[in-house]
C-alpha positions as CSV (number, residue, x, y, z in Angstrom):
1,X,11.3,-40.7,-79.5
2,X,9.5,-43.7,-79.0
3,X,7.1,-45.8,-81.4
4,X,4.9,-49.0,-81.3
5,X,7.5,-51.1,-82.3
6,X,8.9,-49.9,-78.5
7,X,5.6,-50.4,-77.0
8,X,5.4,-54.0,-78.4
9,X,8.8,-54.4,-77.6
10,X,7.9,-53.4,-73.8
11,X,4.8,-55.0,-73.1
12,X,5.9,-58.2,-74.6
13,X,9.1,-58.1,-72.0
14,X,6.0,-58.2,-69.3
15,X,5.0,-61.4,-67.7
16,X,2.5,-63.4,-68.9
17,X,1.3,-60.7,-71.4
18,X,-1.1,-61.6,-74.6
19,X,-0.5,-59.4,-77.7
20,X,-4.3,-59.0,-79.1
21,X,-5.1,-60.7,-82.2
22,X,-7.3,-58.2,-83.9
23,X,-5.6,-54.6,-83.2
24,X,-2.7,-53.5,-81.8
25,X,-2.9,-53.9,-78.1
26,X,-1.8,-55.8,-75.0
27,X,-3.4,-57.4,-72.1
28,X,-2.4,-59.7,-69.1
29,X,-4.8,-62.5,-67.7
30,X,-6.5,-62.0,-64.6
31,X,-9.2,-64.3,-62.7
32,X,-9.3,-65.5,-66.5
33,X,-10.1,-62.7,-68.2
34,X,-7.8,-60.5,-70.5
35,X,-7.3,-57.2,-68.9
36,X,-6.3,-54.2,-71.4
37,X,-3.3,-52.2,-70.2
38,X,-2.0,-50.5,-73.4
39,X,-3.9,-50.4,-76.7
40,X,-3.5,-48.0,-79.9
41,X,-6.1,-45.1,-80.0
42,X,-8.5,-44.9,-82.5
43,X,-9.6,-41.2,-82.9
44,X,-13.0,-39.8,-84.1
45,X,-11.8,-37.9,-87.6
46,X,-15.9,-38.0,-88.6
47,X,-18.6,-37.5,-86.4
48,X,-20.7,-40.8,-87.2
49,X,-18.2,-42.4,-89.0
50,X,-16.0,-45.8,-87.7
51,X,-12.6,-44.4,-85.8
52,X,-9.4,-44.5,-87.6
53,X,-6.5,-46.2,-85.3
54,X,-3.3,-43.6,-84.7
55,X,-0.4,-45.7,-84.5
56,X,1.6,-42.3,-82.7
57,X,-0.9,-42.6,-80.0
58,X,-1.2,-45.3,-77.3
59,X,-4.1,-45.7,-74.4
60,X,-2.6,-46.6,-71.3
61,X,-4.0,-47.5,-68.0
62,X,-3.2,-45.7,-64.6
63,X,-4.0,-47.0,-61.2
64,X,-6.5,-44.4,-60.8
65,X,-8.1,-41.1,-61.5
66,X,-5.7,-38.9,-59.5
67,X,-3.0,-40.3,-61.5
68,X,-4.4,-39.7,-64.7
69,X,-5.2,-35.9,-63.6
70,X,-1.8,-35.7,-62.7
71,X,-0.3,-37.1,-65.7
72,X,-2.7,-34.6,-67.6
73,X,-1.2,-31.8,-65.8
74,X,2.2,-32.3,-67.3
75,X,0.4,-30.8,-70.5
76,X,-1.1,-32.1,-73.9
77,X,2.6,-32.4,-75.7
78,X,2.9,-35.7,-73.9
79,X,-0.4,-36.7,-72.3
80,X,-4.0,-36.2,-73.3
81,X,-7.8,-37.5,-73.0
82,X,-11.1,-37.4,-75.0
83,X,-14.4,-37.5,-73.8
84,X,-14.5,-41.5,-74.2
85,X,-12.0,-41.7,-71.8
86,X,-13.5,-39.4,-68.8
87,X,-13.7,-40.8,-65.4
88,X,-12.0,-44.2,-67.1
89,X,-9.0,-44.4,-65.5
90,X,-6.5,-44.3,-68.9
91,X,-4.3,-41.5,-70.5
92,X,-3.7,-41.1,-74.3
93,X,0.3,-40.9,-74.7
94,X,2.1,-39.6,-77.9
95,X,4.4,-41.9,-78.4
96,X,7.1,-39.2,-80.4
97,X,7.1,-37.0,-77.3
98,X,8.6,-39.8,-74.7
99,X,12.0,-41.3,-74.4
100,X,12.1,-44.7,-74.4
101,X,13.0,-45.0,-70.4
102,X,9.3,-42.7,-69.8
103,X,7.6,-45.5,-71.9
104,X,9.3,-48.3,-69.8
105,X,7.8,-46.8,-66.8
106,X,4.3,-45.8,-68.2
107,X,3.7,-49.3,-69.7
108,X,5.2,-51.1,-66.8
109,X,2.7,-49.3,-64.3
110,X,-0.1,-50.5,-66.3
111,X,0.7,-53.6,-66.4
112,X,0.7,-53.8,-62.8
113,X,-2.7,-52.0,-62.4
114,X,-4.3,-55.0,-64.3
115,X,-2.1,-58.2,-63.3
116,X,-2.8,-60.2,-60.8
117,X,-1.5,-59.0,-57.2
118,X,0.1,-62.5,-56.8
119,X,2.0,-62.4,-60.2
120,X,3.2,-58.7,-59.5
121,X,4.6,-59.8,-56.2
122,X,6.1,-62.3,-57.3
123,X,7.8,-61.0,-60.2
124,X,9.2,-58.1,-58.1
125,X,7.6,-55.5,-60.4
């Protein structure tokens, strides 16, 4: 069962990764801009009213569409969307329903869909 304290824990392992000041969330610098590869979800409870963050759910990036319909296809007890999220190419996770090693690999990927090509290449990841 994993928790944010493991996705902090992960994404901070990452090269060259900038923990964001305001929320809980984590991004690596490319062409000198932050780029967003795993951030906490905030979820509508009230139509019209401000989202409330879920610290059991994370956003992650995927390297594309097909991978996020595939990931979505493994059904909702892991991996799930919203309507904010169509055609943007990021799942929502539930953190309690991965192991540790699935959270590795999830966070990991997105890292590498936002890093710089150079820096993936040549940190072997």
């Amino acid at each position: 069962m994993a928790d944010q304290d493991d996705v902090r824990r992960i994404a901070l392992s990452l090269p060259e990764v900038e923990a964001a000041g305001d929320r809980f969330g984590f991004s690596v610098r490319n062409k000198a801009k932050l780029k967003a590869f795993v951030w906490v979800w905030s979820e509508r409870v009230e139509p019209k009213k401000p989202r409330v963050p879920r610290p059991d759910v994370v956003a992650v990036r995927v390297p594309n569409l097909d991978e996020k319909n595939m990931l979505l296809s493994m059904g909702p007890a892991k991996f799930f969307t919203e309507p904010h999220y169509n055609g943007f190419p990021a799942v929502l996770v539930r953190l309690p329903a991965l192991d540790i090693s699935e959270l590795e690999l999830l966070i990991t990927d997105a890292w590498r869909c936002q890093a710089p090509r150079a820096l993936v290449r040549e940190r072997g990841l």
